[in-house]
C-alpha positions in Angstrom: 14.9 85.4 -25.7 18.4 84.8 -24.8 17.5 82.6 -21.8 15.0 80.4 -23.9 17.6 80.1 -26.5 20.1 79.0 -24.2 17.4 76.5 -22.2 17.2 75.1 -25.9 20.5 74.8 -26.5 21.2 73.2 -23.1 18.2 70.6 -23.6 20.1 69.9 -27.2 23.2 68.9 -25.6 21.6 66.5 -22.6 19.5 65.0 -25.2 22.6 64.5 -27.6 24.3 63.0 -24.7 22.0 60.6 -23.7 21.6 59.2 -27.4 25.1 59.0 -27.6 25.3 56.8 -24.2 22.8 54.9 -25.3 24.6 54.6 -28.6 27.4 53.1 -26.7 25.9 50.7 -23.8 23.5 49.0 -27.5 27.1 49.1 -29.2 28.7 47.2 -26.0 26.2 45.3 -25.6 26.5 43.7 -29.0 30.0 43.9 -28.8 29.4 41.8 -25.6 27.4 39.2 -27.1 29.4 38.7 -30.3 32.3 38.0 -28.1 30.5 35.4 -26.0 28.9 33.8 -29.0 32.6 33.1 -30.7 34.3 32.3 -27.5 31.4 29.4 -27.3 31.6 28.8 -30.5 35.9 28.2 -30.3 35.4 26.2 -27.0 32.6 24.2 -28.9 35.0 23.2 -31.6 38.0 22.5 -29.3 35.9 19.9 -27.3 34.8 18.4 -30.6 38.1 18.1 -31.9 39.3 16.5 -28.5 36.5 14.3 -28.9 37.3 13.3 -32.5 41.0 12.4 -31.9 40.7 10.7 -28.8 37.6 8.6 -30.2 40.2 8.0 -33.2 42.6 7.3 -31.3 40.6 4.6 -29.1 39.4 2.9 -31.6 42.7 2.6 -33.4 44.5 1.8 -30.5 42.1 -1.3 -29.4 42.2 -2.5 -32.8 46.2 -2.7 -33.0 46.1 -4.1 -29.3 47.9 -1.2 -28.1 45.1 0.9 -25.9 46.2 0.8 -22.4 43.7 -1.3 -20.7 45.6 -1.2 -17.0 44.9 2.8 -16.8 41.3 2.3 -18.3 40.7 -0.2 -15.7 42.2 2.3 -12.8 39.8 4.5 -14.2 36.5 2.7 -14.5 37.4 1.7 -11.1 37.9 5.1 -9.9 34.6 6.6 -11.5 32.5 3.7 -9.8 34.0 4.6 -6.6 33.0 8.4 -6.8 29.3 7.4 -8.5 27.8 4.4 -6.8 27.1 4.9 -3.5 25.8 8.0 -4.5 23.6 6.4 -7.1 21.5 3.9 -4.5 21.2 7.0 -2.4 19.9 9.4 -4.7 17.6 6.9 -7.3 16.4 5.4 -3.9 14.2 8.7 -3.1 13.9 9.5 -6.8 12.1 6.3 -7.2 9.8 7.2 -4.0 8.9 10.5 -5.2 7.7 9.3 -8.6 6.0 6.1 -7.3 4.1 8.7 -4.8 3.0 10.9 -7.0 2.2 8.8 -9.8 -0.1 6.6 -7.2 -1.6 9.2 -6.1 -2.5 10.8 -9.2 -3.2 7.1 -10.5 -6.0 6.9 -7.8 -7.6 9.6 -8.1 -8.7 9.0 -11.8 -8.8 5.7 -11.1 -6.4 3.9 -13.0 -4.3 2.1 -10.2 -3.9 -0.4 -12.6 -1.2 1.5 -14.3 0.9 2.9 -11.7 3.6 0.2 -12.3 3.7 1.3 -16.2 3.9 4.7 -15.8 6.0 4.7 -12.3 8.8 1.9 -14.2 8.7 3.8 -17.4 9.1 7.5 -15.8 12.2 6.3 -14.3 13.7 3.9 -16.9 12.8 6.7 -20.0 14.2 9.8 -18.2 14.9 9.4 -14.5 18.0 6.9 -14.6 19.8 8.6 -17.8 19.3 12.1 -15.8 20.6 10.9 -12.8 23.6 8.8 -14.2 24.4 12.7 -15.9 24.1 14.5 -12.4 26.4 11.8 -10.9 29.1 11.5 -14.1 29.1 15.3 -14.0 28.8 16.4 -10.8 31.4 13.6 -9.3 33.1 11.9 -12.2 33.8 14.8 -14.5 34.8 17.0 -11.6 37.9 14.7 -10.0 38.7 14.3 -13.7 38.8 17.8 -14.6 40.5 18.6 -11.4 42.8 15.7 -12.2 43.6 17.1 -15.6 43.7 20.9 -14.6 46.4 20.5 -11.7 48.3 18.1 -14.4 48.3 21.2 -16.8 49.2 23.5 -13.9 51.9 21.5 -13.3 53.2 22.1 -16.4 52.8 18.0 -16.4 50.8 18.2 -20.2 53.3 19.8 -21.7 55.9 18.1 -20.8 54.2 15.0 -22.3 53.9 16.7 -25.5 57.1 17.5 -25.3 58.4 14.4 -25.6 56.0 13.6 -28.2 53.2 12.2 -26.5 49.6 13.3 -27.6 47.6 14.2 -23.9 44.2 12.9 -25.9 45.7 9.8 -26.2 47.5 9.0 -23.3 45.0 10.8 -21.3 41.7 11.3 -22.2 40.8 8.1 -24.9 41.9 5.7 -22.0 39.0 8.4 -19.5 36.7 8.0 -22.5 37.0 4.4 -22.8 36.1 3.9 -19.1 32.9 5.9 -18.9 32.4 4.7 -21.8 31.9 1.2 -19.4 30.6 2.6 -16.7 28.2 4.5 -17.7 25.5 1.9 -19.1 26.3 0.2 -15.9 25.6 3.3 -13.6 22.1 3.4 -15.1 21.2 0.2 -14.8 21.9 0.0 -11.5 19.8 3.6 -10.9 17.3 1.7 -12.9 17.3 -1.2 -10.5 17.0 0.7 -7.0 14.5 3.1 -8.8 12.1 0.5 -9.6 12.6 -1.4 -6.5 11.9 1.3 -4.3 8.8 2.7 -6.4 8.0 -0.9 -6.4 7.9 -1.5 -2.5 6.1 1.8 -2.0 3.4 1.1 -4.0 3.1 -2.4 -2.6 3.3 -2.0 1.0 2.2 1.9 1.3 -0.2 2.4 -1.8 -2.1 -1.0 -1.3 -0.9 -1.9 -4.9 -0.5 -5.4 -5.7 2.6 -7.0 -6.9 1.1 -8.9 -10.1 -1.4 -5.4 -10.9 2.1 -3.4 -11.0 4.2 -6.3 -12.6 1.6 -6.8 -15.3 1.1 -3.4 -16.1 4.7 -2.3 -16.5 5.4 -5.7 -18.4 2.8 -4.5 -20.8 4.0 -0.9 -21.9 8.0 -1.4 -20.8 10.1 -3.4 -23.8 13.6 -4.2 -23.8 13.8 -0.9 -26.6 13.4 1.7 -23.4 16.3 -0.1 -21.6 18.5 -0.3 -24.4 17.6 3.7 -25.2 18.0 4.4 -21.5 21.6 2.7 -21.9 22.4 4.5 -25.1 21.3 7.8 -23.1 23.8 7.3 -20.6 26.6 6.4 -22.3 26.2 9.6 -24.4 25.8 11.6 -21.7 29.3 9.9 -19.8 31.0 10.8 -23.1 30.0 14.0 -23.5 30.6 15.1 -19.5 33.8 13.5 -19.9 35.0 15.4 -22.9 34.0 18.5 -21.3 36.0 17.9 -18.0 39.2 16.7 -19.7 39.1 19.9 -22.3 38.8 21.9 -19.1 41.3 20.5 -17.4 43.9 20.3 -20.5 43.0 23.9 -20.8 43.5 25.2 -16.8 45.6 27.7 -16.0 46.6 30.5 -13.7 47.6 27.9 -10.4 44.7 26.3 -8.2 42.1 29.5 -9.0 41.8 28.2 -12.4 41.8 24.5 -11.5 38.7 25.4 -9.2 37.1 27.1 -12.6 38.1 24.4 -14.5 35.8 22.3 -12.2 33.0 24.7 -11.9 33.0 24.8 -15.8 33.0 21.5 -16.5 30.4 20.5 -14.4 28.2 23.4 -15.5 28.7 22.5 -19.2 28.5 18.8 -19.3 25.6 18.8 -17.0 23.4 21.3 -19.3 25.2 19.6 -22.2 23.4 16.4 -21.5 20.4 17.3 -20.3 19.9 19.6 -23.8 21.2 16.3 -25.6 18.3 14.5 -23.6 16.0 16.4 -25.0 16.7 15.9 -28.5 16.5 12.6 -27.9 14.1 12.2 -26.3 12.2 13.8 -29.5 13.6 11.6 -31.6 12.3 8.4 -29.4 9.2 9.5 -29.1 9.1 10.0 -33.5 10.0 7.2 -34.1 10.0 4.7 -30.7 6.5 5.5 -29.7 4.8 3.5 -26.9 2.9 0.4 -27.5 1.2 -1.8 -25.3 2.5 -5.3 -24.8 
């Protein structure tokens, strides 16, 4: 009996154990998540108050003639430098692959007819504002943030605000004003090579020809998807651009966090926009939908 009782006793005690480790890895788990869902939500708020002052501090500054156009010009000319080469070279095959697949699959229920509608709008709807976001945040918002975080390193920022300059405003609202440029003409240039390119392929490769795909996409594409496409991009260049300036205001720890600062701020704009696409892109389709011409 004495054995049993003390096999009893021992199970008792393993079984409290476990509970109670369990107990703890549910407790620090939660703790875990709570923690990550405020730290978000604080770095959420940060980047919309940086976006809010430097927006108000743009438009105020245009109006009273005092924005400083010269650095807003260095800097539209520096982002279309890092984006447009790499713009013809990626919406160039991007075009290919969807003029491919959409003539193929065009063909085989045949509707060849349409390949230029749905080919043209595939890219002008989603392709071009995706790809202008990849390039703003992969190339754009990375020099910026990188810019900005070995700035703050530097201790540069705070000397500025020492002597009593706001970093959003001399900064980031000149930044802001410059993608705020490019970006519409980024995507219209993706536009351009995309439909090009899915153009020749389906002309020369597909045995297409060039009044069936001109006619078609005439008839389903308006002036509304290009000015939406536009209005994409330019959201998407502020929002990448906010992100990689609050990063790289908010670097530290020497060139270790300057790297993270980049890494973050391409992560975050990038997913940023592409889960602002898709809200839009349910809005459009409410109350935008397609119509034939």
């Amino acid at each position: 009996m004495g054995e049993v009782e003390h096999l009893n006793a021992t199970t008792s005690s393993e079984t409290v154990e476990t509970r109670q480790r369990t107990g703890s890895l549910v407790e620090r788990f939660v703790e875990y998540a709570l923690t990550l869902s405020l730290t978000g939500l604080r770095t959420f708020g940060r980047s919309l108050q940086l976006a809010t002052s430097s927006i108000r501090y743009l438009v105020v500054d245009v109006v009273r003639l005092r924005h400083p156009w010269r650095e807003t010009v260095v800097q539209c000319w520096f982002i279309a430098t890092v984006t447009a080469i790499p713009a013809v070279l990626v919406s160039v095959p991007f075009g290919v692959i969807v003029s491919v697949q959409v003539g193929s699959l065009t063909q085989q229920v045949g509707a060849s007819s349409v390949a230029g509608a749905a080919g043209g709008l595939g890219v002008i709807r989603q392709g071009a504002p995706i790809v202008a976001a990849l390039l703003l945040g992969g190339a754009a918002g990375s020099a910026v943030a990188a810019d900005l975080g070995a700035r703050t390193v530097r201790e540069e920022i705070e000397a500025l605000r020492t002597m009593g300059i706001d970093p959003s405003r001399r900064l980031v609202a000149p930044r802001l004003a410059a993608m705020a440029i490019l970006a519409p003409l980024l995507c219209m240039l993706i536009i351009f090579m995309g439909l090009s390119a899915g153009y020749f392929i389906n002309v020369v490769f597909q045995g297409g020809t060039p009044g069936s795909y001109i006619s078609s996409f005439s008839s389903f594409a308006s002036l509304t998807d290009l000015y939406v496409a536009l209005a994409k991009s330019m959201i998407f260049g502020v929002i990448v651009i906010v992100v990689a300036c609050q990063r790289g205001l908010e670097a530290k720890g020497g060139p270790k966090g300057v790297a993270d600062a980049v890494n973050a701020s391409v992560v975050i704009g990038v997913v940023a926009a592409f889960g602002v696409n898709l809200v839009l892109t349910q809005l459009v389709s409410m109350f935008l939908p397609t119509k034939v011409g």
